[in-house]
KOLKELO-425628 format. One record per residue: residue in three letters; x, y, z of N, C-alpha, C, O in turn. Coordinates in steps of 0.2 Angstrom, whole numbers, plus 5000, padded with zeros to 4 digits. Example, Ala and Ser with C-alpha at 12.3 -4.5 7.8 and 13.67 -1.06 7.14 Angstrom:
2
ALA,5066,4972,5039,5062,4978,5039,5066,4984,5039,5071,4983,5042 $
SER,5064,4989,5035,5068,4995,5036,5064,5000,5039,5067,5006,5040 $
***
This chain:
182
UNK,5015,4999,5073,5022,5001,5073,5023,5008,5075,5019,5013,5073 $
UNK,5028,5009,5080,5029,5016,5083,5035,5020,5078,5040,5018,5076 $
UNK,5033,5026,5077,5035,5029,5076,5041,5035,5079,5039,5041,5081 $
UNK,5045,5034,5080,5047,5040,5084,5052,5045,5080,5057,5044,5077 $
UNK,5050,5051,5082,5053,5056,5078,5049,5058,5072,5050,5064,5070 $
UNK,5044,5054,5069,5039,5057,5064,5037,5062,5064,5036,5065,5070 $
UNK,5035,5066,5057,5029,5069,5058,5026,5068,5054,5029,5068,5049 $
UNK,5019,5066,5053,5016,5064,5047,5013,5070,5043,5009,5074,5046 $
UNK,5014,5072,5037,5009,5076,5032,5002,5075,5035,4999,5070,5035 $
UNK,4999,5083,5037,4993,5085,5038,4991,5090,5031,4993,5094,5028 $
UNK,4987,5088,5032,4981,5091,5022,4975,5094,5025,4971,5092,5030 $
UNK,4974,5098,5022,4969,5103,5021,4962,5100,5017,4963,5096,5012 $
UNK,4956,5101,5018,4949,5097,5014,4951,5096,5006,4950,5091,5002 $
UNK,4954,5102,5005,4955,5099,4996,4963,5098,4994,4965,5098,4989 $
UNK,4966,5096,5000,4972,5091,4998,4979,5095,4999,4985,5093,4997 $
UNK,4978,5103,5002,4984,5104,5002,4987,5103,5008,4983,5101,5012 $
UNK,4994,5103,5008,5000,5104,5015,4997,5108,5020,4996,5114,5017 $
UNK,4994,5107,5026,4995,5113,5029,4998,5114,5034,4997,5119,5038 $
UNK,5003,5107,5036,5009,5106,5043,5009,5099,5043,5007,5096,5038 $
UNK,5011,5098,5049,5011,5089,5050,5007,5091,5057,5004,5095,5060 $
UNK,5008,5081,5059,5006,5080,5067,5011,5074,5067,5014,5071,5062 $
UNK,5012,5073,5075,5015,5068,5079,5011,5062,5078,5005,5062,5079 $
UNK,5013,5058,5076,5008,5051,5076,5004,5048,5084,4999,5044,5083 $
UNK,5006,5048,5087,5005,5049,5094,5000,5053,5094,4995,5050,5096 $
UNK,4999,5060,5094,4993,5065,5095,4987,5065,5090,4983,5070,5090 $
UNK,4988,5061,5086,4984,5058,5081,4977,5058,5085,4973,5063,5083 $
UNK,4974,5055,5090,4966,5054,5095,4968,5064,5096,4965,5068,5093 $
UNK,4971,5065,5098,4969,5071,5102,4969,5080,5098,4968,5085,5100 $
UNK,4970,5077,5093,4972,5082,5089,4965,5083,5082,4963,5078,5080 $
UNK,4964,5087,5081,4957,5088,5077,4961,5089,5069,4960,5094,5066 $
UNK,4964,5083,5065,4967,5085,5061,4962,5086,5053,4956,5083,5053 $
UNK,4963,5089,5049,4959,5089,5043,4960,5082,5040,4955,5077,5040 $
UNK,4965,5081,5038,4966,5077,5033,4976,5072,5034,4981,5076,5036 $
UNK,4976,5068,5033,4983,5065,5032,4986,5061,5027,4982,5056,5026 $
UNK,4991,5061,5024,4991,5059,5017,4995,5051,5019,4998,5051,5023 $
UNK,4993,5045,5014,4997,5040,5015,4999,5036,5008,4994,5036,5004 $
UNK,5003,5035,5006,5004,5027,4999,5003,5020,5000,5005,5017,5005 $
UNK,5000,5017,4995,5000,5011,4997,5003,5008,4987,5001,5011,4982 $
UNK,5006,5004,4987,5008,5000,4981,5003,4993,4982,5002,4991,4987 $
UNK,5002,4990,4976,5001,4984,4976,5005,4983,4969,5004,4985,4963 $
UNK,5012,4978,4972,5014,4976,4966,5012,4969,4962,5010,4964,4964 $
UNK,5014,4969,4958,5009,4964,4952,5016,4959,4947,5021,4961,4946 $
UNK,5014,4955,4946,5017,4951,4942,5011,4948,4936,5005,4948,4937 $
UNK,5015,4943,4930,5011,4940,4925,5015,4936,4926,5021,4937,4927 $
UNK,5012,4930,4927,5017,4922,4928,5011,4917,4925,5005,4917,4927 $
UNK,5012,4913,4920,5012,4910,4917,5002,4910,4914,4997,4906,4915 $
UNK,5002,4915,4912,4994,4917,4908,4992,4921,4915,4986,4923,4914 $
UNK,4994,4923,4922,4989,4924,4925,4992,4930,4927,4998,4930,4926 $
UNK,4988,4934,4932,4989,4940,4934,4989,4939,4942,4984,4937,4945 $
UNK,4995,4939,4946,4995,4937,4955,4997,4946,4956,5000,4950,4952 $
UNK,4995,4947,4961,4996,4951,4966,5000,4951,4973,4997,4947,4977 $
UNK,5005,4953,4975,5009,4953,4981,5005,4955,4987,5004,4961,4988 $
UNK,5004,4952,4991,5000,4953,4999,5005,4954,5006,5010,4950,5005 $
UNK,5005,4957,5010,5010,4957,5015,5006,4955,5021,5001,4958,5023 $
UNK,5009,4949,5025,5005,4948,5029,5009,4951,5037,5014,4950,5039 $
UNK,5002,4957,5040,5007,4960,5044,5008,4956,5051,5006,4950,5052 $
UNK,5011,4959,5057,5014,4954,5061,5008,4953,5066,5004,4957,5066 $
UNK,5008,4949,5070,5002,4948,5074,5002,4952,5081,4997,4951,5085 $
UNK,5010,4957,5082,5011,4960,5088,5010,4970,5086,5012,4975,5088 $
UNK,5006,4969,5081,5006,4977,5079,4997,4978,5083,4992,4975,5085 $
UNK,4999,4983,5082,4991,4987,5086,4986,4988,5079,4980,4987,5080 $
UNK,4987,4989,5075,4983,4990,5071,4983,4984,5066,4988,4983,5062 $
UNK,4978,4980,5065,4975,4976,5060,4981,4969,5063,4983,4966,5058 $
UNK,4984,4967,5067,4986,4962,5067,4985,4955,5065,4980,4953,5068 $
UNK,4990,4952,5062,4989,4946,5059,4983,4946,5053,4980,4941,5053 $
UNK,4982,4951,5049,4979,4951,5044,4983,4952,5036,4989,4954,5037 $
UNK,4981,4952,5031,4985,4952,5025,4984,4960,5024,4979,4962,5026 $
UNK,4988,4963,5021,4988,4970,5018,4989,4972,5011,4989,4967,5007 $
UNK,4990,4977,5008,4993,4978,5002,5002,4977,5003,5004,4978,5008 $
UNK,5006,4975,4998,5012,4973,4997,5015,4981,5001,5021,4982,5002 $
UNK,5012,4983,5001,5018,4990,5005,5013,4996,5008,5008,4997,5005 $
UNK,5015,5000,5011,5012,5007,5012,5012,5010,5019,5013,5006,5024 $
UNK,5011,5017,5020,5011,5019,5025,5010,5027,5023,5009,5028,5017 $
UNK,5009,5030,5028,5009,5037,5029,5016,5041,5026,5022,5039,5026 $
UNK,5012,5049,5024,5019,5053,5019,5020,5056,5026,5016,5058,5030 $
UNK,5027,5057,5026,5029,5061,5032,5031,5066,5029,5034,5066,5024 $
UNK,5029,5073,5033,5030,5079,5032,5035,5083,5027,5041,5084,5029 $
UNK,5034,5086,5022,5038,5090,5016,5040,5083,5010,5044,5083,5005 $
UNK,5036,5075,5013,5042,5069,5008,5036,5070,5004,5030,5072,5006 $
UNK,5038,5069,4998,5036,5067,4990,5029,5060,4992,5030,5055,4996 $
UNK,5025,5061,4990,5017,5055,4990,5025,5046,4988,5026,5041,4991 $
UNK,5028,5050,4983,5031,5044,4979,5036,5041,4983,5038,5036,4984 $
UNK,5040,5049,4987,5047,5045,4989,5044,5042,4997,5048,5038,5000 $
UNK,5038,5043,4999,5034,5039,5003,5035,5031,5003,5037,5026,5006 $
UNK,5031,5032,4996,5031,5024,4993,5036,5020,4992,5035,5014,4994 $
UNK,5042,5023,4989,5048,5021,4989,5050,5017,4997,5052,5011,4998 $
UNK,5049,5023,5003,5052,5021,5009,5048,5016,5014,5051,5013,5019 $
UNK,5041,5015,5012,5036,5012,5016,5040,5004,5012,5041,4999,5015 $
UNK,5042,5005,5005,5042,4998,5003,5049,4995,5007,5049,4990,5011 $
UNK,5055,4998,5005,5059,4997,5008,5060,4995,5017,5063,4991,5021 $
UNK,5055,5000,5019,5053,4997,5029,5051,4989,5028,5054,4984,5031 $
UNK,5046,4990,5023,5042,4985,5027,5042,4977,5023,5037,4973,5024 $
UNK,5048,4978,5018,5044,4971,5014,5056,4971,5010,5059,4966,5007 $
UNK,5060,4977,5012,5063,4975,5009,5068,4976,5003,5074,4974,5001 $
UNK,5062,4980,4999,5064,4980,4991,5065,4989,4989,5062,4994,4992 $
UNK,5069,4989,4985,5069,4996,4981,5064,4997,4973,5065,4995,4968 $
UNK,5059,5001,4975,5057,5002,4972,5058,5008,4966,5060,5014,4968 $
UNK,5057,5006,4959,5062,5012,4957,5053,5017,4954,5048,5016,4950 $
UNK,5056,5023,4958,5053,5028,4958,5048,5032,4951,5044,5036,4951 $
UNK,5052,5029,4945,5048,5030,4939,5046,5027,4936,5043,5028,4931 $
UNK,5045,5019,4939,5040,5013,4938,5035,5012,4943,5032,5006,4942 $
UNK,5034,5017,4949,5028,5017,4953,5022,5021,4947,5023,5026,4945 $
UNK,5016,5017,4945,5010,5018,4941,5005,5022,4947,5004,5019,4952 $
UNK,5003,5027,4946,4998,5030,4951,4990,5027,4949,4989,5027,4943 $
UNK,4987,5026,4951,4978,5023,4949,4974,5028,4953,4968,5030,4952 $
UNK,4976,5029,4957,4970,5033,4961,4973,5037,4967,4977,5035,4971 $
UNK,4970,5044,4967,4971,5046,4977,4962,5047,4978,4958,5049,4974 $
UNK,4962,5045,4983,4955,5045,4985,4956,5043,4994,4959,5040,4998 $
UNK,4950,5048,4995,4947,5048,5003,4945,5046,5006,4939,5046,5006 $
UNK,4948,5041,5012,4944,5035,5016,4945,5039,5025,4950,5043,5027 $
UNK,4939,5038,5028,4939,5040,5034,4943,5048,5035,4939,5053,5034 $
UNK,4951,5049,5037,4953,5054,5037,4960,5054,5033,4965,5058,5034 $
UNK,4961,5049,5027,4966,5048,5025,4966,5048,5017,4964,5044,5013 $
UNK,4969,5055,5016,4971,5054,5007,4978,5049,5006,4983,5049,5009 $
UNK,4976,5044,5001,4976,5038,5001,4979,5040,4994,4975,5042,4989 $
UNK,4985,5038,4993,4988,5038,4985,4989,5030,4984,4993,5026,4987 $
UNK,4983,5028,4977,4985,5021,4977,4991,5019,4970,4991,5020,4964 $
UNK,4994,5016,4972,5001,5012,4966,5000,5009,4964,4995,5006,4966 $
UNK,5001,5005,4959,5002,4996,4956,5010,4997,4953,5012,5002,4951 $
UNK,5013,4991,4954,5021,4992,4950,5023,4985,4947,5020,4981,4950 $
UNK,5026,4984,4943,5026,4979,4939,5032,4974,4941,5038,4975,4939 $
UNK,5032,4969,4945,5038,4964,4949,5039,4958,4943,5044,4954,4942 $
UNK,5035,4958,4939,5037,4953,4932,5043,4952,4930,5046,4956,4927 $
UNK,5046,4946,4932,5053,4945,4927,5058,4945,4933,5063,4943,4934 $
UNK,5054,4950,4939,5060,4951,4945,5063,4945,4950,5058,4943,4952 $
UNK,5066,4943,4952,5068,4939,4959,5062,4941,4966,5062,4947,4968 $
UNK,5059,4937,4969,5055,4935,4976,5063,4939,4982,5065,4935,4987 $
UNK,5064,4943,4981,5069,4943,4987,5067,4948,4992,5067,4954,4990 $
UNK,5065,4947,4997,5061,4951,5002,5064,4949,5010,5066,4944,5013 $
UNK,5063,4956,5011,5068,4955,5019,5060,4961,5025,5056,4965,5023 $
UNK,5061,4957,5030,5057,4958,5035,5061,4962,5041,5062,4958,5046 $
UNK,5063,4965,5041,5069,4968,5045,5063,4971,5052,5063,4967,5056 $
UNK,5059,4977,5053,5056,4979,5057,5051,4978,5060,5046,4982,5062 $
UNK,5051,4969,5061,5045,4966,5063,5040,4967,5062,5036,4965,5067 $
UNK,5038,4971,5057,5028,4973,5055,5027,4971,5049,5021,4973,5048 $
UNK,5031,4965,5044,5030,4960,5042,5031,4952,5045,5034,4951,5050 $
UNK,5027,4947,5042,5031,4940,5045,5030,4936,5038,5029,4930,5039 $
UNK,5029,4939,5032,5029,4937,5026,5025,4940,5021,5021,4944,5022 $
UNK,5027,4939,5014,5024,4942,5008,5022,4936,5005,5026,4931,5005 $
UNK,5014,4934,5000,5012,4928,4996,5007,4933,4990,5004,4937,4991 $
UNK,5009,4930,4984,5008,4930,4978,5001,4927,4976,5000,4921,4976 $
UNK,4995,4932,4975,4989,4927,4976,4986,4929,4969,4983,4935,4968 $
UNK,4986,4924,4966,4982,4925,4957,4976,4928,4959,4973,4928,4964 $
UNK,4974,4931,4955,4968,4935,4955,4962,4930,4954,4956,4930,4957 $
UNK,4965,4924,4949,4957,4920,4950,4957,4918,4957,4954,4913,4957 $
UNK,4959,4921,4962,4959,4917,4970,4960,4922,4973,4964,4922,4977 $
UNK,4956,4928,4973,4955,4933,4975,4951,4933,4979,4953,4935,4985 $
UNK,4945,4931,4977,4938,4930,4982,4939,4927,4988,4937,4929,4994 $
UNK,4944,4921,4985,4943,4915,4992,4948,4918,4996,4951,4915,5001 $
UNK,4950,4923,4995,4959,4926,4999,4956,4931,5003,4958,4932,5009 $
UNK,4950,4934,5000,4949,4941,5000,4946,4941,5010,4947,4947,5012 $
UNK,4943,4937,5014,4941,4938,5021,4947,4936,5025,4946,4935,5030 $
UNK,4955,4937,5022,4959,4937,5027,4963,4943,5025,4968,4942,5028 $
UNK,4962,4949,5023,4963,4955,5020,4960,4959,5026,4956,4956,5029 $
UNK,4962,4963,5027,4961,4969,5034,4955,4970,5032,4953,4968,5026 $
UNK,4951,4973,5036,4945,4977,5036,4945,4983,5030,4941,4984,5025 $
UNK,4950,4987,5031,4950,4993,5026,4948,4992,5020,4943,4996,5017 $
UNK,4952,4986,5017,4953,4985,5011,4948,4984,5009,4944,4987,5005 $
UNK,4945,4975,5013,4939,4974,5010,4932,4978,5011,4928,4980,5007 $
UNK,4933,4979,5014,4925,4986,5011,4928,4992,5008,4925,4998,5009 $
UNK,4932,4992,5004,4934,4997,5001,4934,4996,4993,4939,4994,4990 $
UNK,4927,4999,4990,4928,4999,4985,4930,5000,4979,4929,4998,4974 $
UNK,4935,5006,4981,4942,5009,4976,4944,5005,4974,4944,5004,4968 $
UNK,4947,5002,4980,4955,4997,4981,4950,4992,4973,4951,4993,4967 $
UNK,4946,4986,4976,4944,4983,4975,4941,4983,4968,4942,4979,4964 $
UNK,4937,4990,4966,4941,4991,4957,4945,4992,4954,4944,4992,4948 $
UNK,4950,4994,4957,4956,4994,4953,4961,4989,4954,4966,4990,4952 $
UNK,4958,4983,4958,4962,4978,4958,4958,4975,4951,4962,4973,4947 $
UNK,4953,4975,4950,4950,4972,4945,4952,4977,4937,4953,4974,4932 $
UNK,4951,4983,4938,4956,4987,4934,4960,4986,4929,4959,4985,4923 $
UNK,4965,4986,4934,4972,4986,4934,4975,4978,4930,4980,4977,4927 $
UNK,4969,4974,4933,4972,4966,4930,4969,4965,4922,4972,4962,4917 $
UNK,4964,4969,4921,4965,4970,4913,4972,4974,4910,4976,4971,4907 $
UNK,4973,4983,4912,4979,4983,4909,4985,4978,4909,4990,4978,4906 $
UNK,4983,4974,4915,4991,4971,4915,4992,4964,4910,4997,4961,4909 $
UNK,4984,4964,4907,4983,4958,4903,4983,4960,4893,4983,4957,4888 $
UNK,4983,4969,4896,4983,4973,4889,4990,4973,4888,4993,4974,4882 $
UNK,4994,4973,4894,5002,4974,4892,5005,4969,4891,5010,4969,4887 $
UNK,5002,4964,4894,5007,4956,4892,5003,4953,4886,5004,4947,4886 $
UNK,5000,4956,4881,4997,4953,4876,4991,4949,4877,4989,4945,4872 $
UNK,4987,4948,4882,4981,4942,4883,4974,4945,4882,4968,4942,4883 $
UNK,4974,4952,4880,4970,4955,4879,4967,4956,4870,4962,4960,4869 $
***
């Protein structure tokens, strides 16, 4: 997806602001570090624990036609890691996300990217999802006991990312401490 007019938050080795860059001078440019959000939002539907997946479009340059986490993207220069997350959800799948029920699990360092991970709770909510900026072509709800057999149509990132992948497994115990099955 092109960006035009961005700037993205550039960080420093131990995570502070230290300017932005152009997404475009991204190869050419020696940056330290760049901050991004991802949510994966969660529901509890009948004893079991599903996860929202975003399947991105097949005409993007990066990772096409692969499954993603339900939202995310890069923090743009002076915006909040959160009001990030809010705006990635909104671009790319649709939904407003309300900003004091995004749960934080982790910021953690992949390649060149501090990485703030979310979980949010869609239980109880309406499926209403809009594809507006063609960098989705759908969202599917995949139980966690069907993880595994989901888990080779997931981007590259994700699946060798052991973070991600503990704290999907994490996060599906608290959400089984909170809906009582624990």
């Amino acid at each position: 997806m092109e960006h035009p007019g961005e700037i993205w938050q550039e960080l420093g080795y131990n995570g502070e602001q230290i300017g932005g860059i152009e997404p475009a001078k991204l190869e050419e440019h020696e940056i330290k570090l760049f901050s991004a959000s991802i949510v994966m939002m969660y529901r509890y539907k009948n004893g079991e624990v599903e996860y929202l997946f975003q399947h991105r479009s097949k005409f993007l340059k990066a990772n096409p036609d692969k499954w993603d986490t339900s939202a995310g993207g890069h923090v743009n220069l002076d915006e909040s890691k959160v009001d990030a997350m809010v705006r990635e959800a909104r671009e790319e799948i649709g939904v407003e996300l309300e900003r004091d029920k995004l749960e934080l699990a982790a910021t953690y360092l992949r390649w060149k990217i501090m990485t703030n991970l979310y979980f949010y709770d869609w239980t109880g909510r309406e499926d209403v999802f809009h594809f507006d900026d063609e960098e989705v072509e759908e969202v599917k709800w995949v139980k966690y006991s069907e993880l595994e057999e989901f888990w080779p149509n997931i981007k590259e990132s994700l699946t060798g990312n052991t973070v991600f992948r503990y704290y999907l497994k994490e996060w599906k115990t608290k959400i089984l401490e909170k809906y009582g099955d624990l």
